[in-house]
Backbone as XML, in Angstrom:
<?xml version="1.0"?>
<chain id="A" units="angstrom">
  <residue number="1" name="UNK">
    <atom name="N" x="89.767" y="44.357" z="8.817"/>
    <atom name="CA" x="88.441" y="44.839" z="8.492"/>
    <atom name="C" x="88.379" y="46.343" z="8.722"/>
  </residue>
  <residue number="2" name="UNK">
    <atom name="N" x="87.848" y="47.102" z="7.678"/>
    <atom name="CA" x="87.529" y="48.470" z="7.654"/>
    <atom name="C" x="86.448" y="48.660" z="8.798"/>
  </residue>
  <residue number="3" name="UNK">
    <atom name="N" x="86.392" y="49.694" z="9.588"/>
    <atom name="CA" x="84.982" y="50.042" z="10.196"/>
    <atom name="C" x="84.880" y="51.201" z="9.576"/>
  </residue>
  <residue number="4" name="UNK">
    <atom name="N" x="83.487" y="51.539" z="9.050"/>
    <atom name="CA" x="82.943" y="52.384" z="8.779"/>
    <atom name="C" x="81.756" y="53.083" z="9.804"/>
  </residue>
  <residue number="5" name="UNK">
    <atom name="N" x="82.214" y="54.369" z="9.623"/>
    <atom name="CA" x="81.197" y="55.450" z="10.693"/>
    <atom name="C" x="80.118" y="55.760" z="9.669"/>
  </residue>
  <residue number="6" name="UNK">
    <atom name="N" x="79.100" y="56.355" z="11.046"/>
    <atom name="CA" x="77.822" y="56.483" z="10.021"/>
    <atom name="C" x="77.999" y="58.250" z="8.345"/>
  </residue>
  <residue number="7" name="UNK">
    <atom name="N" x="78.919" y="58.479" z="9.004"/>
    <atom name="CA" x="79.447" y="59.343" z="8.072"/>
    <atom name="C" x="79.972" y="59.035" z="6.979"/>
  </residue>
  <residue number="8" name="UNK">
    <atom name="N" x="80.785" y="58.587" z="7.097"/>
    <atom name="CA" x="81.329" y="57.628" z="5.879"/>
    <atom name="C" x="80.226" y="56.568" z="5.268"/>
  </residue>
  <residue number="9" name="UNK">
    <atom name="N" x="78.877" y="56.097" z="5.456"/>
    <atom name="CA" x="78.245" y="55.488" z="4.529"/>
    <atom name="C" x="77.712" y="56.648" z="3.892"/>
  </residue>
  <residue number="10" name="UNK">
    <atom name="N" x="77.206" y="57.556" z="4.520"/>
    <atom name="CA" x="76.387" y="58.888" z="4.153"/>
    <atom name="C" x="77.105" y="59.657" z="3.096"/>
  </residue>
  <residue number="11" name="UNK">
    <atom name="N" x="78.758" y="59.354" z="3.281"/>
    <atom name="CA" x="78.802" y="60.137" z="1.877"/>
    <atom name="C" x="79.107" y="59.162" z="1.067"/>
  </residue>
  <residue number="12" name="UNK">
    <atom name="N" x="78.802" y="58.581" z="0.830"/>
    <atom name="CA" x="79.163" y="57.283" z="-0.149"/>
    <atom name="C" x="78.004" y="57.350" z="-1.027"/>
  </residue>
  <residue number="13" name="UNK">
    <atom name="N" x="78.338" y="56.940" z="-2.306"/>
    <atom name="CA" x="76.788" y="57.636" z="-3.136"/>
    <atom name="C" x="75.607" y="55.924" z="-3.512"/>
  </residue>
  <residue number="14" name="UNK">
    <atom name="N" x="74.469" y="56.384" z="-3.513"/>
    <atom name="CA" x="73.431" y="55.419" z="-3.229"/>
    <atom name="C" x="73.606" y="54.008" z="-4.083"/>
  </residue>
  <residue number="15" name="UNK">
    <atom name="N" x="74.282" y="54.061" z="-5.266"/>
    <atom name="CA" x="74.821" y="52.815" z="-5.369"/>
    <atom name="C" x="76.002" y="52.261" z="-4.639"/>
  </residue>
  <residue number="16" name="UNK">
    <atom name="N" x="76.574" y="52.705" z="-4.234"/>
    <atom name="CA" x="77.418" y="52.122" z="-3.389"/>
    <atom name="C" x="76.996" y="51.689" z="-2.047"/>
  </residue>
  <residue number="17" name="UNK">
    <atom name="N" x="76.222" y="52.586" z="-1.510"/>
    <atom name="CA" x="75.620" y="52.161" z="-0.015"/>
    <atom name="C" x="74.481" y="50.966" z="-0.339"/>
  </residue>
  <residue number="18" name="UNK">
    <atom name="N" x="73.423" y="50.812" z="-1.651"/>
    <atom name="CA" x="72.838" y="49.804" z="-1.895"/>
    <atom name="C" x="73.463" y="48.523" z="-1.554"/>
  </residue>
  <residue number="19" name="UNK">
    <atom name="N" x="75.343" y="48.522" z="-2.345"/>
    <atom name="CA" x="75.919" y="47.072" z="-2.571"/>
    <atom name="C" x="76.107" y="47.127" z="-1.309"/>
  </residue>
  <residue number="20" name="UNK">
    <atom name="N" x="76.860" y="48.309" z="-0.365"/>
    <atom name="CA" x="76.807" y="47.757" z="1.135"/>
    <atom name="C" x="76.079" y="46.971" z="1.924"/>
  </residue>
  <residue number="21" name="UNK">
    <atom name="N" x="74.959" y="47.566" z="1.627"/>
    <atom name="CA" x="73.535" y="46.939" z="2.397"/>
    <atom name="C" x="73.363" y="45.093" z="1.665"/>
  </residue>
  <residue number="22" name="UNK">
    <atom name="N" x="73.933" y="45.269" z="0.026"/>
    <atom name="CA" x="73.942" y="43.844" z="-0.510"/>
    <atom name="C" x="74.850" y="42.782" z="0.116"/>
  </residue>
  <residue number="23" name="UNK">
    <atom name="N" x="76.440" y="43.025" z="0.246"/>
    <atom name="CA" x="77.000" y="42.594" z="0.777"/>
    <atom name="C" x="77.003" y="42.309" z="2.440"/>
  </residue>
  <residue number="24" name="UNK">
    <atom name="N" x="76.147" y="42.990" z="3.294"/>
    <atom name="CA" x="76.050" y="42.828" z="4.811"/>
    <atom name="C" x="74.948" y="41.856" z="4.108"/>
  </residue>
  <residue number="25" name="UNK">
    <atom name="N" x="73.611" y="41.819" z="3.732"/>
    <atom name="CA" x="73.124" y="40.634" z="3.638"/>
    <atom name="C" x="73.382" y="39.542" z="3.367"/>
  </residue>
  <residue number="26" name="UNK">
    <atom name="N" x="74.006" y="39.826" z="2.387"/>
    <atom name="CA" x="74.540" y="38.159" z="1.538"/>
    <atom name="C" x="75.742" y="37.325" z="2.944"/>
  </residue>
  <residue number="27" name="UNK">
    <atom name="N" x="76.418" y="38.371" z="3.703"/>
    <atom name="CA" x="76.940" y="37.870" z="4.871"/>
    <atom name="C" x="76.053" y="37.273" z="5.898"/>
  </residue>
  <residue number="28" name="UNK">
    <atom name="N" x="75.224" y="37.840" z="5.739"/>
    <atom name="CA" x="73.903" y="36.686" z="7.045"/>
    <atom name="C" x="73.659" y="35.676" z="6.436"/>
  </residue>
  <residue number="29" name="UNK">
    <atom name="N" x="73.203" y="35.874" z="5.097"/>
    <atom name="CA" x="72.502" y="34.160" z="4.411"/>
    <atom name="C" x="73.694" y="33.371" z="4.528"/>
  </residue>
  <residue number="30" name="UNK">
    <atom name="N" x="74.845" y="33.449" z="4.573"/>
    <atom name="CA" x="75.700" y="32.781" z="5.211"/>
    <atom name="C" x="75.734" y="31.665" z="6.077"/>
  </residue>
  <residue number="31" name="UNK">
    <atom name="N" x="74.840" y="32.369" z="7.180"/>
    <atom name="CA" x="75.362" y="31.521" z="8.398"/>
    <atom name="C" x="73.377" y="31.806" z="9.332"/>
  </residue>
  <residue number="32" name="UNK">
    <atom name="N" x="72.751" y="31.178" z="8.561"/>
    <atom name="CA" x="71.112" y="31.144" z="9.000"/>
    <atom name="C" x="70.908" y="30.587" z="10.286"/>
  </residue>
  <residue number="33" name="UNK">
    <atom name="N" x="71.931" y="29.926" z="10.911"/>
    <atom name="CA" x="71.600" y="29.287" z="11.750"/>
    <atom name="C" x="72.105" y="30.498" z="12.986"/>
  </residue>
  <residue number="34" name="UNK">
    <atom name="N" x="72.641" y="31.581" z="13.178"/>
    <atom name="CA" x="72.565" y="32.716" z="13.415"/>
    <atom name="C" x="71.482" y="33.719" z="13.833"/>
  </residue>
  <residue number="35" name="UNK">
    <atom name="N" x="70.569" y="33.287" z="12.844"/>
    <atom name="CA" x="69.532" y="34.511" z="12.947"/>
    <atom name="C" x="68.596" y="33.864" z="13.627"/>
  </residue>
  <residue number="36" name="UNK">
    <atom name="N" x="68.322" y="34.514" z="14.673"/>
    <atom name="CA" x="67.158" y="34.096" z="15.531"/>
    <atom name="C" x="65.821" y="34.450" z="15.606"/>
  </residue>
  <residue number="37" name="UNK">
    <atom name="N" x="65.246" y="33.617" z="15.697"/>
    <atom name="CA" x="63.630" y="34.153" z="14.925"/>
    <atom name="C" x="62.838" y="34.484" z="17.090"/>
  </residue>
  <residue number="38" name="UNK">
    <atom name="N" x="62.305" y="35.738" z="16.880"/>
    <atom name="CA" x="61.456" y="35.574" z="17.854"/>
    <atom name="C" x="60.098" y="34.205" z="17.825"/>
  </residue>
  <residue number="39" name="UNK">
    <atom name="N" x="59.358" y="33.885" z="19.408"/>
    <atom name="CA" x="58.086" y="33.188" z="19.256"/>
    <atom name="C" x="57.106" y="33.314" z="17.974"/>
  </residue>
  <residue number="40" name="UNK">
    <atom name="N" x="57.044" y="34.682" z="18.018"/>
    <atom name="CA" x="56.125" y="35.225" z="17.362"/>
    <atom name="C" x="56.589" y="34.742" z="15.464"/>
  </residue>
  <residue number="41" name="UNK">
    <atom name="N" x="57.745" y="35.191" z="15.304"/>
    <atom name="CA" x="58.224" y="34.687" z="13.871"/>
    <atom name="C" x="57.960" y="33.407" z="13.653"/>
  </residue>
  <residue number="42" name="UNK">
    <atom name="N" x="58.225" y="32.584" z="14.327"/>
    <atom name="CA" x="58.516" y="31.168" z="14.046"/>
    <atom name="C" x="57.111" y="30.413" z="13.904"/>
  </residue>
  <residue number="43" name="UNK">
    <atom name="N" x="56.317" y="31.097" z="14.730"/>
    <atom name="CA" x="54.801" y="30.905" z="14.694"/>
    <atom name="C" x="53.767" y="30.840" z="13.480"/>
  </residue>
  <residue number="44" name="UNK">
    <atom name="N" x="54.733" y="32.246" z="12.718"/>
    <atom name="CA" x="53.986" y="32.594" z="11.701"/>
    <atom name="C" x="54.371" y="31.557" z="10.717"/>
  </residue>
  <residue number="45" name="UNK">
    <atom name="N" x="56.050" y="31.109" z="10.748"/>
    <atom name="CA" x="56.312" y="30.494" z="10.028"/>
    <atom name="C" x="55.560" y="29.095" z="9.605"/>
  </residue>
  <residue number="46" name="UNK">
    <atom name="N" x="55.475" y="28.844" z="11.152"/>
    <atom name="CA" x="55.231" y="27.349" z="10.675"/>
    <atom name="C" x="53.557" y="27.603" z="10.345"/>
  </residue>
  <residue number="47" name="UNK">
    <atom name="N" x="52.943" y="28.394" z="10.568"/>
    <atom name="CA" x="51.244" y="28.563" z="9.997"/>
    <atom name="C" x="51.738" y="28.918" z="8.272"/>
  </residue>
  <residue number="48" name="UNK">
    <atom name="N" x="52.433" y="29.380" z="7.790"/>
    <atom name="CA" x="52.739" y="29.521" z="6.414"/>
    <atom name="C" x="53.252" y="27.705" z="5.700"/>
  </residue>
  <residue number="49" name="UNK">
    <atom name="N" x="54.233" y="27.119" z="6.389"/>
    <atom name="CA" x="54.601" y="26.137" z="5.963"/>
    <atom name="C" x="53.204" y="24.910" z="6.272"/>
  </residue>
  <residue number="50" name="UNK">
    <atom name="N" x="52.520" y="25.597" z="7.080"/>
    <atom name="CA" x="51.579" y="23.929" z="7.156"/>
    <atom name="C" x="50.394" y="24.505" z="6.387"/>
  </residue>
  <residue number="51" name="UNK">
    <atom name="N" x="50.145" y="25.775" z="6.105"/>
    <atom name="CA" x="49.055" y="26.341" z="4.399"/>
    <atom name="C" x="49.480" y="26.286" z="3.444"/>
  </residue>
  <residue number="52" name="UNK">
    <atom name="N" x="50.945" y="25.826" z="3.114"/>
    <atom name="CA" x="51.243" y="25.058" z="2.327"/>
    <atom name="C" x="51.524" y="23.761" z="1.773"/>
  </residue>
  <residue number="53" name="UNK">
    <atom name="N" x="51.487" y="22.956" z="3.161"/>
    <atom name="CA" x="51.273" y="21.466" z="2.781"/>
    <atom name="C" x="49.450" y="21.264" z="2.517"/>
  </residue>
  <residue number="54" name="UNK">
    <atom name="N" x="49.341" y="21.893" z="3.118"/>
    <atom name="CA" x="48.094" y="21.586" z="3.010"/>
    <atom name="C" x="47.380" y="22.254" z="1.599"/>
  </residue>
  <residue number="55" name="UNK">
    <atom name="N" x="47.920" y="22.643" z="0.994"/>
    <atom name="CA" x="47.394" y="23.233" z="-0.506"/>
    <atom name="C" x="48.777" y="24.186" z="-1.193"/>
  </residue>
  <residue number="56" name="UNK">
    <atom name="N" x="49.371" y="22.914" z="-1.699"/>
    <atom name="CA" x="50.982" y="23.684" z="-2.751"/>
    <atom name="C" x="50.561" y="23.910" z="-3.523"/>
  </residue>
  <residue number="57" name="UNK">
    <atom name="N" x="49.533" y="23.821" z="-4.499"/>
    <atom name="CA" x="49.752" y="24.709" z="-5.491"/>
    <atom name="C" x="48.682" y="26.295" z="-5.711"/>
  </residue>
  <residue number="58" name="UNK">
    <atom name="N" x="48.188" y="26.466" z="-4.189"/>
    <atom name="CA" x="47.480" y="27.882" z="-4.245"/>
    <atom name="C" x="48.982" y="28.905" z="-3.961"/>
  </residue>
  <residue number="59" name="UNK">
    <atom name="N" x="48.592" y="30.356" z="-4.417"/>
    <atom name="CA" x="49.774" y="31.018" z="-4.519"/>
    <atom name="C" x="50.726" y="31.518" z="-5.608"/>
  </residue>
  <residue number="60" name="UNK">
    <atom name="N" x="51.376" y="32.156" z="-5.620"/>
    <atom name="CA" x="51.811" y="32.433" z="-7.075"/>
    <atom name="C" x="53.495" y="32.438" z="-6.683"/>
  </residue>
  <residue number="61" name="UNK">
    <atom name="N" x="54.224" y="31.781" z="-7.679"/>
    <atom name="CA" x="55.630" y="31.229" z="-7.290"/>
    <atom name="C" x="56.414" y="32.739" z="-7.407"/>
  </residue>
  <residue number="62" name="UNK">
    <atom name="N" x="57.612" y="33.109" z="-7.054"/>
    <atom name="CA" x="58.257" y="34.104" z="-6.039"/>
    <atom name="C" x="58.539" y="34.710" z="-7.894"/>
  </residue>
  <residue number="63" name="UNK">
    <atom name="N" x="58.966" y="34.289" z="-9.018"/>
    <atom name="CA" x="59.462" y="35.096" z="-9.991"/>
    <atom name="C" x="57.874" y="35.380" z="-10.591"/>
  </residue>
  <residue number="64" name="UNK">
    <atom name="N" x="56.974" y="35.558" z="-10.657"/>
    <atom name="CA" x="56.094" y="35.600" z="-11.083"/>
    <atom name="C" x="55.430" y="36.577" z="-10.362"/>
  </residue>
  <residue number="65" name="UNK">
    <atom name="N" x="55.455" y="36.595" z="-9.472"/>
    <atom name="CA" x="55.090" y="37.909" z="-8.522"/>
    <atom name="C" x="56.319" y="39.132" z="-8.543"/>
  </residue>
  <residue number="66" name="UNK">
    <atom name="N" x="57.871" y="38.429" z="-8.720"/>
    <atom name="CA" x="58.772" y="39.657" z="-8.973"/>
    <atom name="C" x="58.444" y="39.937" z="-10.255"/>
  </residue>
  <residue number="67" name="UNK">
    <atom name="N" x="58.480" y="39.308" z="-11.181"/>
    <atom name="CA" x="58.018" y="40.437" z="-12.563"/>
    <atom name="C" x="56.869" y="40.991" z="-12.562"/>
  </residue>
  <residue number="68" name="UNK">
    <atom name="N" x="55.731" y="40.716" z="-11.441"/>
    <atom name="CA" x="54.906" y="42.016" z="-11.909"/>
    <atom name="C" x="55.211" y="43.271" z="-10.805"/>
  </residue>
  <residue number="69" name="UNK">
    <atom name="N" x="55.515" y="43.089" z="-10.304"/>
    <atom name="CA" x="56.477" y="43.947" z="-8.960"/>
    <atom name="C" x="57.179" y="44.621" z="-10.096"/>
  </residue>
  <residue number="70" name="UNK">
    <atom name="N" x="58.023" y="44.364" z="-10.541"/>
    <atom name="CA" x="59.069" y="44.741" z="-11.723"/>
    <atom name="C" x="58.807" y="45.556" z="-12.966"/>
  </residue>
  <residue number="71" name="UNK">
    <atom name="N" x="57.424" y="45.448" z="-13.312"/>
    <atom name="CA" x="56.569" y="45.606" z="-14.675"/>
    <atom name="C" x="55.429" y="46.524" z="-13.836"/>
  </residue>
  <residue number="72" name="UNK">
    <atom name="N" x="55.301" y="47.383" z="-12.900"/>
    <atom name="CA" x="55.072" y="48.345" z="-12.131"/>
    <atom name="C" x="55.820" y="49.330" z="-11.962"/>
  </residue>
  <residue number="73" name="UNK">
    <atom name="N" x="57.160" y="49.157" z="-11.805"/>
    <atom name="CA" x="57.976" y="50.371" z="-11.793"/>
    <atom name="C" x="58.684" y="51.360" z="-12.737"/>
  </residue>
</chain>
């Protein structure tokens, strides 16, 4: 494994440091059981997951909100 210093991302040009930042993520979704949620996260979570049992179809589904996110810029 390469280590990279904070110098070496800095000169690396912004598409390249983007896929960096892509590839360190796509390495966490990996392994979820890893990431540790503080009290406070998990809290929120489950108040999100039980306003959604309790009413699935209020809300607007995740590509539908990225294309107007998308159709803004």
């Amino acid at each position: 494994m390469t280590t990279l210093t904070r110098a070496d991302v800095l000169n690396m040009s912004v598409p390249e440091r983007i896929q960096l930042v892509e590839d360190i993520w796509d390495s966490i979704v990996e392994v979820p059981e890893q990431v540790e949620l503080t009290p406070t996260q998990k809290a929120e979570l489950d108040r999100r997951l039980e306003a959604y049992h309790r009413n699935p179809d209020e809300g607007t589904p995740w590509d539908i909100v990225k294309e107007r996110i998308r159709s803004k810029m």
